[in-house]
C-alpha positions in Angstrom: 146.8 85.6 76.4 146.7 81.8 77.4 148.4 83.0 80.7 145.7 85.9 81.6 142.8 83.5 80.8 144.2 80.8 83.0 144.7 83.8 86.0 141.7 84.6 85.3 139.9 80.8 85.9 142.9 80.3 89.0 141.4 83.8 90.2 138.0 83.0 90.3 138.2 79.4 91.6 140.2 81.0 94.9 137.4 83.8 94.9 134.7 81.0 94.9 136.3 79.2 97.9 137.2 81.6 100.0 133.9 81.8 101.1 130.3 81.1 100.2 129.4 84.6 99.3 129.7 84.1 95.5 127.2 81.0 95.6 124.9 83.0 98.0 125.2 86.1 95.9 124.4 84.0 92.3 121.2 82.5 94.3 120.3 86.3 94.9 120.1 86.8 91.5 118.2 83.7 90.2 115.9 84.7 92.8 115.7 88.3 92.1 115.0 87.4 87.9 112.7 84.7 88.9 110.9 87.2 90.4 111.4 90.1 88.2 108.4 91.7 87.9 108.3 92.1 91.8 111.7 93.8 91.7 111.5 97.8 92.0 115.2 98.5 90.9 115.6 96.7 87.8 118.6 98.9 86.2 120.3 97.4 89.7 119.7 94.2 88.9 120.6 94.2 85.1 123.9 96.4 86.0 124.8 94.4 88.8 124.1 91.0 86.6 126.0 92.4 83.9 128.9 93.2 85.6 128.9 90.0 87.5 128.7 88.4 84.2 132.0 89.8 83.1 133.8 88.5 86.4 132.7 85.3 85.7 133.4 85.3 82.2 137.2 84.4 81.3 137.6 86.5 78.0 135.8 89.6 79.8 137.8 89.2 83.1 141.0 89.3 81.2 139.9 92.7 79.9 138.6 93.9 83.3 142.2 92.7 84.4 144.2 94.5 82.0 142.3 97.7 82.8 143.0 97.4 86.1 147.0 96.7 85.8 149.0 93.5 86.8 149.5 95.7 90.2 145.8 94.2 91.4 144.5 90.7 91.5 141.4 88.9 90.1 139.7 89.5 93.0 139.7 93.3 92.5 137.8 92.7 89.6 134.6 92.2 91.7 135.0 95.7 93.1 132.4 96.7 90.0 129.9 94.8 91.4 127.8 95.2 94.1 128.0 92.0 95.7 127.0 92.4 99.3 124.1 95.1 98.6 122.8 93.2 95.6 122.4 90.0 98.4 121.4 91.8 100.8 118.3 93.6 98.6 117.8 89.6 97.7 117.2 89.4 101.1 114.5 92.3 101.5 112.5 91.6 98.6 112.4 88.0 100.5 111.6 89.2 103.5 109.0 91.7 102.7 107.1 90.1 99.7 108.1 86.1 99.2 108.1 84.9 103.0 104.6 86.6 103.1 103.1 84.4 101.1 104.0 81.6 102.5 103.7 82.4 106.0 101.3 84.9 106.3 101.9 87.5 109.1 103.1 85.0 112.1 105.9 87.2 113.2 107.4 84.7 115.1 107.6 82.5 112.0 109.2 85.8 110.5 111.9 86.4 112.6 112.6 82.7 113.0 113.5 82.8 109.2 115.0 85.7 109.6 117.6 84.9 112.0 117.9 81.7 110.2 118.9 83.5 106.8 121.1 85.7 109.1 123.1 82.7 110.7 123.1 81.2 106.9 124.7 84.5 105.8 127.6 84.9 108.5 128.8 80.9 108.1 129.1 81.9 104.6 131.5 84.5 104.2 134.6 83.1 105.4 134.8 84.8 109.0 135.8 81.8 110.6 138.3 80.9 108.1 139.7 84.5 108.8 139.7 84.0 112.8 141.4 80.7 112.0 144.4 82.4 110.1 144.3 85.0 112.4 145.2 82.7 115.1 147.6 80.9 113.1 149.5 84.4 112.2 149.3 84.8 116.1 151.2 81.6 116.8 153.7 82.3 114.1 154.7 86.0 115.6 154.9 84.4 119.0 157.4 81.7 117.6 159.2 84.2 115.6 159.3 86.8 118.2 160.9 84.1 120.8 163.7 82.8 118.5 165.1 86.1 117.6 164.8 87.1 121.6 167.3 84.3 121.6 169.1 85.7 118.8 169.1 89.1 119.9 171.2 87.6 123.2 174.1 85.8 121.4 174.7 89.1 118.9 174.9 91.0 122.3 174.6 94.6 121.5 176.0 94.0 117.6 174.1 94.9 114.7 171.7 92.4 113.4 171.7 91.4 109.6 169.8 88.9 109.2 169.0 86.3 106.6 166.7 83.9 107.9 162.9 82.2 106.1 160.0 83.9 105.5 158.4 82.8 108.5 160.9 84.8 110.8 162.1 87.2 108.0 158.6 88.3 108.3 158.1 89.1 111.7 161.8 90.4 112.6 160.9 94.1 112.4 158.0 94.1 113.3 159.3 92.8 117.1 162.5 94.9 116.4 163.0 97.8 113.9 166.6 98.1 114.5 167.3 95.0 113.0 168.3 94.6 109.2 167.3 91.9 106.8 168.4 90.8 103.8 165.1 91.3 101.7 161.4 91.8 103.2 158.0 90.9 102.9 157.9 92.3 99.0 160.3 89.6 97.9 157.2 87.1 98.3 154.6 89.9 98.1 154.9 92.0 94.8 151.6 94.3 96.0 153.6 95.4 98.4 155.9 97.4 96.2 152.9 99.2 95.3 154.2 101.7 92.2 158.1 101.4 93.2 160.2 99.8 90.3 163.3 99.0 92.5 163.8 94.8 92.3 166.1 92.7 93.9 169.1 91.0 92.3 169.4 87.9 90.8 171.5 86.4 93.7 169.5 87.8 96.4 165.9 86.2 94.2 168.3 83.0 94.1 169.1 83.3 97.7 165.3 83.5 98.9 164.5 80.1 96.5 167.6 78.4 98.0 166.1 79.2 101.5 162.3 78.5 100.8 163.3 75.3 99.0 162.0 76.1 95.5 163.0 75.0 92.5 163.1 77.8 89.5 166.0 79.3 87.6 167.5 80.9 90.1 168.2 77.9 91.7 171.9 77.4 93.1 174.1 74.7 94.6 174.5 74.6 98.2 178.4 75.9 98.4 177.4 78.7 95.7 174.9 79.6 98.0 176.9 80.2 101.1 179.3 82.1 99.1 177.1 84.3 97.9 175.1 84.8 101.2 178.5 85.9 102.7 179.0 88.7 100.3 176.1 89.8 101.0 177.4 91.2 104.3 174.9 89.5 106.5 175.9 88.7 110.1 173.0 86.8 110.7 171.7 83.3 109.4 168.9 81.0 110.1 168.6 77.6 108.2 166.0 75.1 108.6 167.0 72.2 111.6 165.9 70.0 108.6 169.4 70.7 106.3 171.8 68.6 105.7 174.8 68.3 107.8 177.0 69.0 104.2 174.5 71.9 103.6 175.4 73.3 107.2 179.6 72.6 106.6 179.3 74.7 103.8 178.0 77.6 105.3 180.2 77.1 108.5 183.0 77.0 105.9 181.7 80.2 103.9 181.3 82.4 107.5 184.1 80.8 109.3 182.0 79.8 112.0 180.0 76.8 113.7 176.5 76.7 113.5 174.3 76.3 116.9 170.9 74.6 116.9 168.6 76.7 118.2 165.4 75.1 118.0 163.8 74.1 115.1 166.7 76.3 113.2 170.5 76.4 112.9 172.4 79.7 113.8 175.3 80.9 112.4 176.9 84.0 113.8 179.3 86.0 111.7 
């Protein structure tokens, strides 16, 4: 239980910075039950202020998560609300009732404040933040795509199994099918397994710590590693350029081979 509530506070803390949709949408609110007796659709509001409520709320979350399965995150929680038409009805009942006071009928003055709640809106929900990763996914596929070009040139037209971090692990068949790897995207990324109850072994979960440098019980000694890496089968291997040189002589001892630098990584070719 002490583990679901504390998801539960991690989830929304992430939810809340993500964007500024969350604090734009509570403001809706207060403004929409300041003004209540101008609002129309009050079963809207008191749904959508309810259900909010039990977002927010750790003990009701943890419900709302259960119900939902472990398969979803906090964030799906929020589906039950209505976040963006509740702000957005905010909005209206701003535009066509509050502003009017205060401004009278200057339409200029109108759409100025308009356009200015408009600009307020877009800043706030994250799209540059999104353009930004975007960019940086971009730069990481073109990276990825030009080392295994490289690799794809020394294994000649042999079979590729690779073994290599996530950051090339992730991109390797996406820029070629044909190529093999030792565990995919889901070993990081458990939604991806969607309903399937297949898992990877112990040694391969120990292998993928090994590689991404975390610590856990899975974790193995360098030699152990290379031995089990080559009964694995792979052909394949890409270390970070940061290893030690005794890291690097144990695999080159494990695959009977010398590793080559090749750029920011060491390759070993079985």
């Amino acid at each position: 239980m002490t583990e679901l509530l504390k998801n539960a506070w991690l989830g929304w803390r992430d939810f809340t910075t993500a964007g500024k949709m969350a604090a734009l949408f509570l403001i809706a609110l207060l403004f929409l039950w300041v003004n209540y007796k101008k609002v129309k659709q009050k079963v809207f509001l008191i749904y959508t202020t309810v259900s909010a409520a039990c977002c927010m709320i750790p003990v009701t979350a943890v419900g709302l998560m259960l119900y939902q399965t472990k398969f979803y995150d906090y964030e799906w929680v929020w589906s039950i609300v209505p976040l963006t038409a509740m702000t957005g009805f905010a909005v209206t009942v701003f535009v066509t009732d509050t502003l009017k006071e205060f401004i009278g009928g200057d339409r200029k003055k109108q759409i100025a404040v308009v356009l200015f709640m408009v600009a307020a809106l877009i800043l706030s929900s994250g799209l540059d933040r999104d353009n930004r990763r975007a960019a940086e996914e971009q730069a990481e596929r073109s990276c990825a795509a030009e080392l295994l070009e490289k690799v794809q040139e020394r294994m000649g037209d042999r079979e590729i199994y690779l073994w290599a971090p996530r950051e090339i692990t992730e991109y390797a068949r996406e820029w070629n099918p044909a190529i093999q790897v030792l565990y995919g995207r889901n070993m990081w990324d458990s939604s991806l397994d969607a309903y399937a109850y297949d898992t990877y072994s112990d040694e391969t979960k120990a292998l993928e710590c090994w590689m991404e440098g975390d610590e856990g019980e899975e974790t193995v000694s360098d030699r152990e590693c290379a031995e089990t890496a080559a009964a694995t089968g792979v052909n394949c291997i890409l270390l970070p350029g940061k290893e030690e040189k005794d890291t690097i002589e144990c695999f080159e001892e494990a695959f009977q081979t010398k590793a080559e630098l090749l750029g920011d990584y060491y390759l070993l070719i079985r």
